[in-house]
N, C-alpha and C positions, 0 to 999 in steps of 0.2 A: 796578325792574321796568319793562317798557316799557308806555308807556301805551296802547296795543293789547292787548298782555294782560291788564290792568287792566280795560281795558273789557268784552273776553271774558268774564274771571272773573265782575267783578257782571252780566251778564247770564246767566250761567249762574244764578246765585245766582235771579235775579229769576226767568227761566224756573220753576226749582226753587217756588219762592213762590208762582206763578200755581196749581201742583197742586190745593192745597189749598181756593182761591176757586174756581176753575174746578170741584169736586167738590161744594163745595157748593151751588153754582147747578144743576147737574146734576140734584142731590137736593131742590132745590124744586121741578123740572120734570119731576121722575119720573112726574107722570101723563102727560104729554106723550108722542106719538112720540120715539124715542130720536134720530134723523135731527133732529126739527126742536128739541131739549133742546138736542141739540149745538149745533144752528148757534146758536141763543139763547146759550149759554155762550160761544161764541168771542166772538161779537160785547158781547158783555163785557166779555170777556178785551179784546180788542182797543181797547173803550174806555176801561179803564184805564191799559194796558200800554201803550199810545202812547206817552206822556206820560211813562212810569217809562224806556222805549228809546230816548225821545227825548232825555232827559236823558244815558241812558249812553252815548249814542254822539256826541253833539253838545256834549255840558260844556266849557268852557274850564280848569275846576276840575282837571279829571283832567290834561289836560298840561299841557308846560311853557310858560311863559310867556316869548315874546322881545321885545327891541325893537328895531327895524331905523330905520336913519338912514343918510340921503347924505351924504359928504364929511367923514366924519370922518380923523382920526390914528389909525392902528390902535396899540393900545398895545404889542405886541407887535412888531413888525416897521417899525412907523413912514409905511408904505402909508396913500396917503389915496383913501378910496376907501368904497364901502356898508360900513357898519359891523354889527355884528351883537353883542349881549352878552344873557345867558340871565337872565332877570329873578325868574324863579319857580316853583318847582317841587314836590312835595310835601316836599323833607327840603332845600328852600334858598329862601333867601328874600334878594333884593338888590333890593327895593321902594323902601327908602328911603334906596338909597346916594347917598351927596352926591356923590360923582367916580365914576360910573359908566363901565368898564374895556368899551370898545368892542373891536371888534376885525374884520379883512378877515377873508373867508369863511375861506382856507387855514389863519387864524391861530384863526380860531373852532371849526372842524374839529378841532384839533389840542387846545386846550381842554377841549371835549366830551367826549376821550377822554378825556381829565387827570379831568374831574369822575369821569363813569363807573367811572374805576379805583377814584375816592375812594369810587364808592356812592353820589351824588348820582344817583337816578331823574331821569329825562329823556325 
């Protein structure tokens, strides 16, 4: 799944979960004007939900993980040049490879597709 969508999705979710905090601040400030209840609620809302939006849209967790290096051997095509190899991602994980399989952008490109096909999220 693409990690844009990913993110969409749990902030939909979070939005969805705010409902029910946001209603009950409401309902503690029910004697309140309903105008100034509201603003009270948001700015709740807003000093929680920072922090919960800030994570879901700025996480490194959610996408993939690359590592970019100058002048390597592309292992594919033999081009020495900025290397590029996908390090980590929710359903792969090449953290602790010992001979990590670099590779020139064209030849990474072409990879990428390769994982994709396999279903490796990226």
């Amino acid at each position: 799944m693409d990690v844009n969508l990913k993110r969409y999705g749990l902030y939909l979710i979070r939005w969805q979960l705010s409902t029910p905090l946001l209603a009950g601040v409401l309902i503690l400030l029910s004697t309140l004007d309903p105008l100034t209840a509201t603003i009270i609620a948001n700015f709740i809302g807003g000093l929680i939900f920072f922090w919960v939006d800030r994570f879901i849209f700025t996480s490194k967790t959610l996408a993939a993980q690359w590592e970019v290096k100058e002048n390597i051997r592309c292992v594919d095509c033999g081009k020495v040049c900025r290397g590029y190899r996908l390090v980590r991602t929710s359903n792969y994980d090449r953290t602790d490879d010992s001979a990590p399989e670099f590779r020139c952008e064209a030849c990474s490109e072409i990879k990428t597709k390769e994982l994709r096909e396999r279903g490796i999220d990226l």
